[in-house]
Backbone as ProteinMPNN parsed JSONL, in Angstrom:
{"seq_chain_A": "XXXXXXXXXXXXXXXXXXXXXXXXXXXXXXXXXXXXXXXXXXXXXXXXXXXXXXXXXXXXXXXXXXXXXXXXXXXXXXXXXXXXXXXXXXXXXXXXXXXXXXXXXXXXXXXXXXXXXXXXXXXXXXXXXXXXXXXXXXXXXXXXXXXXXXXXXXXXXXXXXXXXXXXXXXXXXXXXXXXXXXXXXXXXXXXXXXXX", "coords_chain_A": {"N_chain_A": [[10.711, -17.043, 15.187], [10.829, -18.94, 17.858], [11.223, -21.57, 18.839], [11.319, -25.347, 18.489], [10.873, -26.94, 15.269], [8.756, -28.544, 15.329], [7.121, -27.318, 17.267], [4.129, -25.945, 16.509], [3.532, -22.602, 14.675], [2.4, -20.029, 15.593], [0.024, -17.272, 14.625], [-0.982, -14.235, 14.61], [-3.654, -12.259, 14.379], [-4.536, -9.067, 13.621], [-7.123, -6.885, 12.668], [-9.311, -4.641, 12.414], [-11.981, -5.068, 10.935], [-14.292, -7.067, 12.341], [-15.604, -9.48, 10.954], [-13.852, -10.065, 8.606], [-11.559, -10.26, 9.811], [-12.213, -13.063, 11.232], [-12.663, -14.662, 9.25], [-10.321, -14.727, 8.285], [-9.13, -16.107, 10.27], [-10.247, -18.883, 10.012], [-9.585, -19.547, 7.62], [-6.577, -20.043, 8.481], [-6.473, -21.541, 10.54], [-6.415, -24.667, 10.495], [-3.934, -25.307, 10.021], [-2.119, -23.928, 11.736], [-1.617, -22.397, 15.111], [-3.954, -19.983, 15.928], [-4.287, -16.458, 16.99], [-6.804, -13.592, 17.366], [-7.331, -10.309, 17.505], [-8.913, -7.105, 17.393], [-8.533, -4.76, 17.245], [-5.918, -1.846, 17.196], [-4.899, -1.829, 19.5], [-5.802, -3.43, 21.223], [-3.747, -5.433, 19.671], [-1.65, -4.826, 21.064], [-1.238, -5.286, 23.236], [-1.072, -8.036, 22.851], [0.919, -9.13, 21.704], [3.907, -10.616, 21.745], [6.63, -12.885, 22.729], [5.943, -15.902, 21.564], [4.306, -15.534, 19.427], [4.45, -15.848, 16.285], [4.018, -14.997, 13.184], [2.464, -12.324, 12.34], [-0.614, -10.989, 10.729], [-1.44, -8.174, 9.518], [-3.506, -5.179, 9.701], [-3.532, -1.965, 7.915], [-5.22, 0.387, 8.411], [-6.531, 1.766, 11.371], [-8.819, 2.332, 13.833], [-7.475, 4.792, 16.485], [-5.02, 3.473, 17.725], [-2.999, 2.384, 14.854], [-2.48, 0.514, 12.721], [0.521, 0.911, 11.397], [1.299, 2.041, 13.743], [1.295, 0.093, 15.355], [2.722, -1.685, 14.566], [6.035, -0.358, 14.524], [5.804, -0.785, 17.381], [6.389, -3.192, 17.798], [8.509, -3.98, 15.985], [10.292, -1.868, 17.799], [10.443, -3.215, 20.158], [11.88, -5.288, 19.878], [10.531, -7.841, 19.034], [10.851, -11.248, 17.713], [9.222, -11.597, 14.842], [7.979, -12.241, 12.044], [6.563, -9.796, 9.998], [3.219, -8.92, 8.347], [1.389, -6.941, 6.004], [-1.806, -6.331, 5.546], [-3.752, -5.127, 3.963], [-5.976, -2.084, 2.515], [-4.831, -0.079, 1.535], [-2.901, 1.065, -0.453], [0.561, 0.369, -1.175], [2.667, 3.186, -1.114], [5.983, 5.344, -1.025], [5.395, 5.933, 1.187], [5.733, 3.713, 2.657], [8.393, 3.159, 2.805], [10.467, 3.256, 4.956], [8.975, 1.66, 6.425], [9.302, -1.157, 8.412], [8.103, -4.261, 7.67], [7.619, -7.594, 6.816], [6.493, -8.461, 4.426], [3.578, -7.372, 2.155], [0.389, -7.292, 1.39], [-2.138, -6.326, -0.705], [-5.654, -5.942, 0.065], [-8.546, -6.791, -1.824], [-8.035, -10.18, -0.477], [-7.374, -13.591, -0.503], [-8.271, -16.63, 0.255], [-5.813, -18.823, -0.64], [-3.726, -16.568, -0.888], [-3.645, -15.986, 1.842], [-2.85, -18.008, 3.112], [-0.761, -19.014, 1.578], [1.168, -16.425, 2.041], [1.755, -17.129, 5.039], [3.163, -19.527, 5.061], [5.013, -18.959, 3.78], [6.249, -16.477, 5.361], [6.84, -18.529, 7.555], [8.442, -20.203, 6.876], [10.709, -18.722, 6.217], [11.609, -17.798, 8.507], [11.962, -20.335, 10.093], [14.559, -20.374, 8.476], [15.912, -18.567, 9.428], [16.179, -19.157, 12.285], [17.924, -21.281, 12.08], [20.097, -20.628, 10.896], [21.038, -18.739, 12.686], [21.338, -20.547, 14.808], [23.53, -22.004, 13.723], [25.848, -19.78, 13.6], [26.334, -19.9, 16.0], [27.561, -21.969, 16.924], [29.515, -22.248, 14.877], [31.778, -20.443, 13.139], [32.486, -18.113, 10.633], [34.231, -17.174, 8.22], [34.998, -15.035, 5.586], [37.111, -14.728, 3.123], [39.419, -13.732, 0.644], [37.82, -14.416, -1.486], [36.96, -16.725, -0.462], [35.491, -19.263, 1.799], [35.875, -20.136, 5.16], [34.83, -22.534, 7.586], [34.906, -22.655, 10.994], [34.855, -24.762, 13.704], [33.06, -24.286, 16.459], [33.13, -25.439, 18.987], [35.262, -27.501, 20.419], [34.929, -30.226, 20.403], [33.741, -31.121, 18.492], [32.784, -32.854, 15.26], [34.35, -31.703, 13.195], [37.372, -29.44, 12.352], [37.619, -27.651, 10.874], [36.157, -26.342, 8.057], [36.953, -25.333, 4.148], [35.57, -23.72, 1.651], [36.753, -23.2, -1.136], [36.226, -20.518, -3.541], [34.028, -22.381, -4.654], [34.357, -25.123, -4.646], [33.995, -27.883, -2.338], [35.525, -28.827, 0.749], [35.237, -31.175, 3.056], [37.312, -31.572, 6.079], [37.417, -34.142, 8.223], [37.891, -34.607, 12.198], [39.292, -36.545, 12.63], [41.175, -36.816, 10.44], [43.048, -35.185, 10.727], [46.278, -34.616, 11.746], [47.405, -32.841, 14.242], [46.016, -30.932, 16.587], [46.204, -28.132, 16.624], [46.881, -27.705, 14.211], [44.804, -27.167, 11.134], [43.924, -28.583, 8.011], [43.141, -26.556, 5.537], [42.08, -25.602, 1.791], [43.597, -28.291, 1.13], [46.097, -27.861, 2.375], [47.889, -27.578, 5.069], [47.738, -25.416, 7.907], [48.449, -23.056, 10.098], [46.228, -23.129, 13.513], [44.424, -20.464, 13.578], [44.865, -19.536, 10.609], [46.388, -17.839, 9.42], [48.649, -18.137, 7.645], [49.301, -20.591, 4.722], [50.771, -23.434, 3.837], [52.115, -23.383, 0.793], [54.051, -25.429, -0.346]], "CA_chain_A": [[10.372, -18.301, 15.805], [12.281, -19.387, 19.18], [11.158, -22.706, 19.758], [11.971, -26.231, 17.551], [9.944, -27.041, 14.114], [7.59, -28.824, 15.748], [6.036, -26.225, 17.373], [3.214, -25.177, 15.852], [3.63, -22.085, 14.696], [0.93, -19.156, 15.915], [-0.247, -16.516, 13.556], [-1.48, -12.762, 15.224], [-4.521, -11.618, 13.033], [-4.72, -7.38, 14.001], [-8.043, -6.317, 11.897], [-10.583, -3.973, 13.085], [-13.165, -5.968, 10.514], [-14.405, -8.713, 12.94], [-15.819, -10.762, 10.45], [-12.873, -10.582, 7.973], [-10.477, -11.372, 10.829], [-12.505, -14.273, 11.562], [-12.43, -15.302, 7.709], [-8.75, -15.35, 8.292], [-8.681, -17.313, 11.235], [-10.611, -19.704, 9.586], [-8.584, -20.288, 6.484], [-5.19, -20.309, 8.792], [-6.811, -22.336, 12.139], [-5.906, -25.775, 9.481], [-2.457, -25.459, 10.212], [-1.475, -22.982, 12.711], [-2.473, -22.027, 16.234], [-4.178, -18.462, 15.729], [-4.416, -15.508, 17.958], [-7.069, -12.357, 17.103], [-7.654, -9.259, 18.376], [-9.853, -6.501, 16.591], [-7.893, -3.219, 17.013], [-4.373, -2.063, 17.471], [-4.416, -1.631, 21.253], [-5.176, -5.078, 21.617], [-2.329, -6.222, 19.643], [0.282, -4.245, 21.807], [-1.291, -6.515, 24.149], [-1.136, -9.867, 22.321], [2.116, -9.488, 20.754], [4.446, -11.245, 22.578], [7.499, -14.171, 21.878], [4.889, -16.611, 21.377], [3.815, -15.157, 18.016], [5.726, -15.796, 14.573], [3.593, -14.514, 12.046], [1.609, -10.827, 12.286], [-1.305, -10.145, 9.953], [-1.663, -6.045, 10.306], [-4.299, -4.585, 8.93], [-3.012, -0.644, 8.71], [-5.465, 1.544, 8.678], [-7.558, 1.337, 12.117], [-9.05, 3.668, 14.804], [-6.867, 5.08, 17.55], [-3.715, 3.244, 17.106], [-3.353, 2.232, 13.614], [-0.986, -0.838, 12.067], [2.097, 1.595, 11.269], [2.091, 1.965, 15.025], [1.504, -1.618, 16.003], [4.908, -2.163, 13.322], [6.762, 0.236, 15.33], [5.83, -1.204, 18.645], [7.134, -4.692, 17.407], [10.582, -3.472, 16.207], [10.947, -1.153, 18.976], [10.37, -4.349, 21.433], [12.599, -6.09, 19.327], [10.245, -9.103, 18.645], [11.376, -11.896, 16.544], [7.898, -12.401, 14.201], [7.619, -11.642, 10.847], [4.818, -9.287, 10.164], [2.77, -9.041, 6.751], [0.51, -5.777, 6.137], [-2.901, -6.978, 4.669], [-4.104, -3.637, 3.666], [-6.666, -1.606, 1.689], [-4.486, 0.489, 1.613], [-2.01, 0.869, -1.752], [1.572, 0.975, -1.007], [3.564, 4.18, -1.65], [6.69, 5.582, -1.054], [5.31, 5.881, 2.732], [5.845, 2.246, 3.128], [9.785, 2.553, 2.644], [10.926, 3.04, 5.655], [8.965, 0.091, 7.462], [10.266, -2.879, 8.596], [7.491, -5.596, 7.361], [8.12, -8.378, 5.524], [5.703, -8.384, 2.689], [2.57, -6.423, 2.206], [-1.01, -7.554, 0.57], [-3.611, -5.224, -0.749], [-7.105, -6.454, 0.341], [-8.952, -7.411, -1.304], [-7.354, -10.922, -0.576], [-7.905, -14.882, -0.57], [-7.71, -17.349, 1.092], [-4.788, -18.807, -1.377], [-2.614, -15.297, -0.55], [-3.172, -15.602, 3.161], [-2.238, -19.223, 3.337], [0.824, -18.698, 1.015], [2.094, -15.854, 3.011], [1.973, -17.22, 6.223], [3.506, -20.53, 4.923], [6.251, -18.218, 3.562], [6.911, -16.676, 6.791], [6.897, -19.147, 8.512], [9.716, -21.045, 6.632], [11.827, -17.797, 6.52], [11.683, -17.946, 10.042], [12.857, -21.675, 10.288], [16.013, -20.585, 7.983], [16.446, -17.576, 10.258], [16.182, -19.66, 12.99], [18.608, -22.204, 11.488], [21.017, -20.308, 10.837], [21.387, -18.181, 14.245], [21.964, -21.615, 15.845], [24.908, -22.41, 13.414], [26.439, -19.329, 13.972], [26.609, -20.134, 17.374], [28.358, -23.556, 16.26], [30.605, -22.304, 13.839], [32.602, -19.565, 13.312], [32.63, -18.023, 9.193], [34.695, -16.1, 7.56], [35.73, -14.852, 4.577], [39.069, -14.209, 2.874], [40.038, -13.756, -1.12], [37.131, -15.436, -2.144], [36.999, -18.805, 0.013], [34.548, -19.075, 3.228], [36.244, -20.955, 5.585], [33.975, -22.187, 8.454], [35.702, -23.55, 12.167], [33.941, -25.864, 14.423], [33.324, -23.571, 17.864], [33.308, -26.905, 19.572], [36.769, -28.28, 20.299], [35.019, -32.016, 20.541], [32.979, -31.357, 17.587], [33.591, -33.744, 14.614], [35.158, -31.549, 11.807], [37.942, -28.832, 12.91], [37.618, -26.351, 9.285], [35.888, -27.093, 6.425], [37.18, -24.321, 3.15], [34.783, -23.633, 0.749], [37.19, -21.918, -2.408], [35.292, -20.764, -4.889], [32.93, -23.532, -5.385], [34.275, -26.38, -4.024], [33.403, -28.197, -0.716], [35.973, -29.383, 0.822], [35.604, -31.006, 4.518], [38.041, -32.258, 7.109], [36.523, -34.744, 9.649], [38.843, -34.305, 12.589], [40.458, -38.027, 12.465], [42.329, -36.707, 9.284], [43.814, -33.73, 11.035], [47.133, -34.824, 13.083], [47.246, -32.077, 15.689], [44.997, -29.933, 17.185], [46.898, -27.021, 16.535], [46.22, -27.118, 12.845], [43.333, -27.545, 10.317], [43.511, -28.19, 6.912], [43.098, -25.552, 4.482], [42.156, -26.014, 0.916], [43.871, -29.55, 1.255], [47.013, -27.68, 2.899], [48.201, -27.246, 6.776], [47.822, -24.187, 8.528], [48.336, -22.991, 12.1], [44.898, -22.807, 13.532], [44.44, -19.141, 12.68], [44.466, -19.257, 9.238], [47.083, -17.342, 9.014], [49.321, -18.13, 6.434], [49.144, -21.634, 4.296], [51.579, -23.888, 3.432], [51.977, -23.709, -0.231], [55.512, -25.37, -0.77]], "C_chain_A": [[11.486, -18.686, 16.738], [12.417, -21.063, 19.08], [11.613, -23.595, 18.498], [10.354, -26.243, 16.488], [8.7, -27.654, 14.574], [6.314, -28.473, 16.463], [5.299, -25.916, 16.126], [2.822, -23.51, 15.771], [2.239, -20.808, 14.93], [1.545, -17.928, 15.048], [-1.585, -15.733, 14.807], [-2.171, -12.258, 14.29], [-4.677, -10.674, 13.84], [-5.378, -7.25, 12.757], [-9.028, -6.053, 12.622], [-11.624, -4.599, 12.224], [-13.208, -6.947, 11.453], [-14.443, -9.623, 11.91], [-14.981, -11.149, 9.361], [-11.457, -11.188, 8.854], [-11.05, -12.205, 10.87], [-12.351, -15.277, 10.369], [-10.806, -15.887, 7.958], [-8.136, -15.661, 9.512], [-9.153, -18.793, 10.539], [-9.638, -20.469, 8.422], [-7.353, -20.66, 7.114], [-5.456, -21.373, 9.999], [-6.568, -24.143, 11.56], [-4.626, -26.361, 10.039], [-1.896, -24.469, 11.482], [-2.301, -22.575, 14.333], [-2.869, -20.108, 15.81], [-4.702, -17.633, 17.447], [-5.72, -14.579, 17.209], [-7.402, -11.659, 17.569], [-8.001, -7.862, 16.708], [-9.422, -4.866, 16.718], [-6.393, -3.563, 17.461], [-4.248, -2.034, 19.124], [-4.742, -2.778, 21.747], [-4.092, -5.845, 21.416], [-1.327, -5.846, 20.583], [-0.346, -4.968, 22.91], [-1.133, -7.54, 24.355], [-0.062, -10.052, 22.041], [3.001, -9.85, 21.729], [5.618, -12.48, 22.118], [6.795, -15.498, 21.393], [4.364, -16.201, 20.087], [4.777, -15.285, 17.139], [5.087, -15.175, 13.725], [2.74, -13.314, 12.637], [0.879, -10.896, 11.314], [-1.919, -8.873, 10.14], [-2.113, -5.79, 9.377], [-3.918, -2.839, 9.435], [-3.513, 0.511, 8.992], [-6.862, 1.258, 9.962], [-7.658, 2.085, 12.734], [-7.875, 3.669, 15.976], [-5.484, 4.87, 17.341], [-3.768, 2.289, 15.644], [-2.109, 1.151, 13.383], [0.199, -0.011, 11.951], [1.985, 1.522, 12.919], [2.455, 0.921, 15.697], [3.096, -2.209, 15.794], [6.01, -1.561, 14.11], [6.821, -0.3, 16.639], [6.613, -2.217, 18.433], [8.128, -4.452, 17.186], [10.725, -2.672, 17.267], [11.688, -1.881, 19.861], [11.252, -4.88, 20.217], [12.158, -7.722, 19.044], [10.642, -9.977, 17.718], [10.366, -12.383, 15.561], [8.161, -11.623, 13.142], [6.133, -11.55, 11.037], [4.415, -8.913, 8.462], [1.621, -8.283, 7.048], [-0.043, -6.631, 5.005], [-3.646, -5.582, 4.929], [-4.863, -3.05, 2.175], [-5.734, -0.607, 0.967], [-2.975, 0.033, 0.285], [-0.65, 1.121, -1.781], [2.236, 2.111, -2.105], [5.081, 4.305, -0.774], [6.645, 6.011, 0.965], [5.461, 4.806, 3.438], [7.998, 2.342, 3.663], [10.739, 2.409, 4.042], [10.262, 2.089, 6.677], [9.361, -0.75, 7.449], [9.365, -3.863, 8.71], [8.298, -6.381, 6.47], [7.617, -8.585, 4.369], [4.136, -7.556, 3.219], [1.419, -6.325, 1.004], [-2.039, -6.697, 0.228], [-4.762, -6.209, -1.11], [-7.736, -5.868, -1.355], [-8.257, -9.023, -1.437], [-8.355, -12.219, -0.355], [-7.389, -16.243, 0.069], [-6.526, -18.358, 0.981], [-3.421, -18.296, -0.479], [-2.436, -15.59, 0.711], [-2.143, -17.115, 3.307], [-0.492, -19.188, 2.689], [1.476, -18.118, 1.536], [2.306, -16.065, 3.803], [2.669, -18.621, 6.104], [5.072, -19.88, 4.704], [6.949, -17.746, 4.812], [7.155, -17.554, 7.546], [8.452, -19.961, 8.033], [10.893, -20.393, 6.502], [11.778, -17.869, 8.23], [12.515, -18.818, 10.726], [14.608, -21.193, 9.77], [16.695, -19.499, 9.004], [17.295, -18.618, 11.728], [17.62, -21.02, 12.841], [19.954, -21.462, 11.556], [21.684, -19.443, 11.96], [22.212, -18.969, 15.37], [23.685, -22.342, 14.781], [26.277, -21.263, 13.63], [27.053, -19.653, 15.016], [27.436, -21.472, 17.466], [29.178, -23.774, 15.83], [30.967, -20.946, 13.562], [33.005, -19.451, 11.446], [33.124, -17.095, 9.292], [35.156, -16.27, 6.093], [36.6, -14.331, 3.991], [39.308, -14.439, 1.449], [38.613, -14.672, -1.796], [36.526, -16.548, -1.64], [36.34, -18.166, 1.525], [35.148, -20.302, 3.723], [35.265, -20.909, 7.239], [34.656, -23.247, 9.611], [34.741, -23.88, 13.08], [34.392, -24.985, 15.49], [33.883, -24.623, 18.656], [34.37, -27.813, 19.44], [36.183, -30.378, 20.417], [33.721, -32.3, 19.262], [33.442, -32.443, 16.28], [34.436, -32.954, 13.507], [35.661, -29.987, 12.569], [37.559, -27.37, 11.772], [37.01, -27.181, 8.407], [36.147, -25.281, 5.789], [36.292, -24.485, 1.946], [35.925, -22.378, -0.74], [36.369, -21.9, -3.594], [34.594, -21.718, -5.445], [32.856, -24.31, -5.096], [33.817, -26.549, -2.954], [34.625, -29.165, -0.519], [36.508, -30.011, 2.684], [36.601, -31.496, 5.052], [37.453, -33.154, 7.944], [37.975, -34.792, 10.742], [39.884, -35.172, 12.875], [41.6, -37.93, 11.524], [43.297, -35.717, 9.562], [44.742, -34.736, 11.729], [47.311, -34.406, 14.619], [45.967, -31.574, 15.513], [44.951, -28.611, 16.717], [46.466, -26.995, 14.941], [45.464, -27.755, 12.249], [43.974, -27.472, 8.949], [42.865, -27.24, 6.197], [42.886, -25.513, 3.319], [43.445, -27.283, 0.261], [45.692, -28.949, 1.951], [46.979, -27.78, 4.241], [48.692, -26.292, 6.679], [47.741, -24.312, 10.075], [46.27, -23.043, 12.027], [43.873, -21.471, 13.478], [44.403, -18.523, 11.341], [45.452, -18.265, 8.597], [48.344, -17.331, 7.983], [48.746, -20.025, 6.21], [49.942, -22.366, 3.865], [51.33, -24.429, 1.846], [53.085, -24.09, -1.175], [55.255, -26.312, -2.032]], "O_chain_A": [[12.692, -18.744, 16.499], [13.468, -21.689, 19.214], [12.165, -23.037, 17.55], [9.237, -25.801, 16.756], [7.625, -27.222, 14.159], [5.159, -28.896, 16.435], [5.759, -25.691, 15.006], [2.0, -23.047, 16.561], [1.188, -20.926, 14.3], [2.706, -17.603, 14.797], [-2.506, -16.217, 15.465], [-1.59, -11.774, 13.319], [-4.986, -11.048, 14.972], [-4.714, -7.396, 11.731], [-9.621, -6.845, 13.355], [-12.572, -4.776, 12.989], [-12.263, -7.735, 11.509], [-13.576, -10.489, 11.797], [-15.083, -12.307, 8.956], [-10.681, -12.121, 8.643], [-10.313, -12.937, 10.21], [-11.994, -16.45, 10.486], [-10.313, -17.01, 7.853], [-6.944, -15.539, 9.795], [-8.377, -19.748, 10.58], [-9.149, -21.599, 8.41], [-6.784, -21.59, 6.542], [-4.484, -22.043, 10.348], [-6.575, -24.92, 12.515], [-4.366, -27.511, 10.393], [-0.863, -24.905, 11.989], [-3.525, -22.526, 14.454], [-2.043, -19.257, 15.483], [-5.202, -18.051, 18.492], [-5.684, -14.935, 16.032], [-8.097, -12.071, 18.499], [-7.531, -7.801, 15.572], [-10.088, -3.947, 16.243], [-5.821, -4.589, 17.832], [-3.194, -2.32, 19.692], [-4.085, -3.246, 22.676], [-3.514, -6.601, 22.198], [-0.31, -6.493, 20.829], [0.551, -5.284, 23.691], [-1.032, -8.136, 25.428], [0.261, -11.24, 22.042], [2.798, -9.25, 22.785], [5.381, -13.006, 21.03], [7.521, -16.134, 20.629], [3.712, -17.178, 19.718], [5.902, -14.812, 17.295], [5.916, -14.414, 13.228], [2.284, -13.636, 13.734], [1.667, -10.892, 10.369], [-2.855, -8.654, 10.909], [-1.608, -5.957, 8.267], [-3.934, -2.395, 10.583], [-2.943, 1.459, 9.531], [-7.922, 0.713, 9.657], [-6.773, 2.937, 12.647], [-7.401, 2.594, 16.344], [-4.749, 5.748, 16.89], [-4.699, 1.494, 15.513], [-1.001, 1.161, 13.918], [1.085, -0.471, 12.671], [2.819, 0.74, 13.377], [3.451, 0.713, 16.39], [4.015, -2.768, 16.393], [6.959, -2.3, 14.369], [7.947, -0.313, 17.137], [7.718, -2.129, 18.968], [8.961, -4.617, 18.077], [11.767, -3.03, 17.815], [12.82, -1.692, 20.305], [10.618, -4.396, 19.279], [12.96, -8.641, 18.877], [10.846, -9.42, 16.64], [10.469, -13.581, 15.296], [8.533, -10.454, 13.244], [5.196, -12.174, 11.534], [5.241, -8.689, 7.578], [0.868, -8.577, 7.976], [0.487, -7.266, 4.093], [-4.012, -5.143, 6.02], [-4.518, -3.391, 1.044], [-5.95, -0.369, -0.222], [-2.314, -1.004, 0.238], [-0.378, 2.141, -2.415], [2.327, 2.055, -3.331], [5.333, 3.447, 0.072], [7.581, 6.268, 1.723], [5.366, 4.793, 4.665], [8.607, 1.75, 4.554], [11.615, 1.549, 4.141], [10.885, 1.739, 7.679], [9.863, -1.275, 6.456], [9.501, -4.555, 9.719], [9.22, -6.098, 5.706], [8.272, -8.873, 3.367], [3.774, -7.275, 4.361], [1.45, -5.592, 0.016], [-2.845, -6.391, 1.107], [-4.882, -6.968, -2.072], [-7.425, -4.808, -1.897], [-7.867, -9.237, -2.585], [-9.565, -12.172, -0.13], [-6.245, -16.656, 0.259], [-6.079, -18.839, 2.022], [-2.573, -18.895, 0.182], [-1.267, -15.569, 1.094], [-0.939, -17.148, 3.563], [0.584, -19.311, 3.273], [2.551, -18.64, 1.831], [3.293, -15.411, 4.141], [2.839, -19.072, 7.236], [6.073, -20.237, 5.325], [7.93, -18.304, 5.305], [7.911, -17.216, 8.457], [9.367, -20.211, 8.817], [11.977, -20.97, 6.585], [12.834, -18.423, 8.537], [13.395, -18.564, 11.549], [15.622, -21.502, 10.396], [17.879, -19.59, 9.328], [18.485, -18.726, 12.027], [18.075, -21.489, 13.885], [20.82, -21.832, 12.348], [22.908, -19.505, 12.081], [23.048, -18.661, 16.22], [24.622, -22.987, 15.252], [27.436, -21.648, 13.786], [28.283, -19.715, 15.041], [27.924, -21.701, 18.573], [29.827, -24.818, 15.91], [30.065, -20.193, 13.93], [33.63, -20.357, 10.895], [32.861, -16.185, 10.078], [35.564, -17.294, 5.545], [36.946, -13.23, 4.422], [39.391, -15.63, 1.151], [38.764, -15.574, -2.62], [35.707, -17.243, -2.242], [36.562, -17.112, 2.122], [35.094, -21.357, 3.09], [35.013, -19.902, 7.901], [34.92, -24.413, 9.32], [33.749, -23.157, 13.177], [35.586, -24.759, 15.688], [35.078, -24.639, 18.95], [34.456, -28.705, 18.596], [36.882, -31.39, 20.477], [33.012, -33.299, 19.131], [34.594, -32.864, 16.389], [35.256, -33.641, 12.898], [34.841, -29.332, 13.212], [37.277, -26.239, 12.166], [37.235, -28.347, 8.084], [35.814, -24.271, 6.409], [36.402, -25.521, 1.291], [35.751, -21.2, -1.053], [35.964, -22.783, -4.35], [34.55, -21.885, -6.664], [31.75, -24.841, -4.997], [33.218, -25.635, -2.388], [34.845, -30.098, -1.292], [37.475, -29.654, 3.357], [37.084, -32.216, 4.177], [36.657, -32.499, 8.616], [39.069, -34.99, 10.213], [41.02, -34.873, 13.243], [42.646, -38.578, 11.579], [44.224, -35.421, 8.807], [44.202, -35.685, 12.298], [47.356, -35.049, 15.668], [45.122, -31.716, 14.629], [43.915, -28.007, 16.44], [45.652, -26.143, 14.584], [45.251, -28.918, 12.592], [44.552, -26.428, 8.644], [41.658, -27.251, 6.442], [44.035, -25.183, 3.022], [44.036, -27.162, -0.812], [46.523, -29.857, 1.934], [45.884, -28.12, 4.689], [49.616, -25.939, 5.945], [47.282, -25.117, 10.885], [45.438, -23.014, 11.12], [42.655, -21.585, 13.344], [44.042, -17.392, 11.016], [45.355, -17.918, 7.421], [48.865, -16.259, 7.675], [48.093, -20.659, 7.038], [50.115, -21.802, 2.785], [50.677, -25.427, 1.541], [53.289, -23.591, -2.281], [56.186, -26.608, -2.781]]}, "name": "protein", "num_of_chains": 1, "seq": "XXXXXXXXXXXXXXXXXXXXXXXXXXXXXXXXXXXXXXXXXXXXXXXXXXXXXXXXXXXXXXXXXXXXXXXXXXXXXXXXXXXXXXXXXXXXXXXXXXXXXXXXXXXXXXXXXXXXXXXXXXXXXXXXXXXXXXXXXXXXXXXXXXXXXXXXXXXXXXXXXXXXXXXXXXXXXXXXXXXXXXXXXXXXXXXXXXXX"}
């Protein structure tokens, strides 16, 4: 998912059954904007950044769901995809890169649940990509210490040791130059701690 929560997230039904794809537009068209297309050579048409959720049905004429799966990681799309399949996983599954995987016959329950699931792994994905970009983690002996990218942000370090939480807001810091540290002063590097 690229965009903010309020998007409404769209859901890609790939099943050569018409009228069970349409079943599962129906149960998901409630909540979600839906896409479908009725073989795999449509999806490598449909799939696109605009999609978050995949339902891949895998066994179909010509190009078949394992290839559709491959096209999507190849392209490096960001959608979780979920195999809804007659088909009984084995040990031929292991090297794909879905995220979960339903054997038909299914309900309208399962579909709704899974695509509710993706969708909120998505958000945390999404969530957390943008804090990276915000904040700066590492870890060291144990303790995750996380630095504010943003020199006009409000908190310079917060140290997480083993369990605790312990923030800074940056009014309590003196300089610039250093951050608190599990309630010590350190350069801003982290490099040693003052533990006199």
């Amino acid at each position: 998912m690229t965009d903010t929560d309020s998007k409404t997230p769209t859901v890609l039904i790939v099943e050569d059954e018409q009228s069970l794809a349409d079943v599962y537009a129906v149960w998901l068209s409630e909540s979600y904007s839906v896409k479908t297309t009725y073989s795999g050579e449509q999806a490598l048409d449909a799939v696109d950044e605009s999609i978050d959720v995949v339902l891949l049905d895998r066994r179909m004429p010509r190009v078949s769901g394992d290839e559709v799966l491959e096209h999507i990681r190849r392209d490096g799309y960001d959608v979780r995809v979920v195999i809804v399949s007659a088909i009984t996983p084995d040990v031929d599954v292991l090297d794909m890169r879905f995220d979960e995987y339903l054997v038909k016959p299914v309900d309208s329950e399962e579909v709704v649940d899974v695509v509710e699931r993706m969708v909120a792994r998505s958000r945390v994905d999404d969530t957390t990509r943008e804090l990276a970009q915000l904040w700066e983690i590492t870890l060291a002996g144990g303790d995750i210490t996380i630095r504010d990218r943003d020199p006009h942000g409000t908190c310079v370090a917060i140290t997480l040791p083993r369990g605790s939480v312990s923030p800074f807001p940056r009014d309590t810091i003196d300089s610039e130059s250093e951050v608190a540290v599990n309630g010590d002063r350190t350069d801003h590097d982290n490099t040693s701690q003052n533990n006199d």
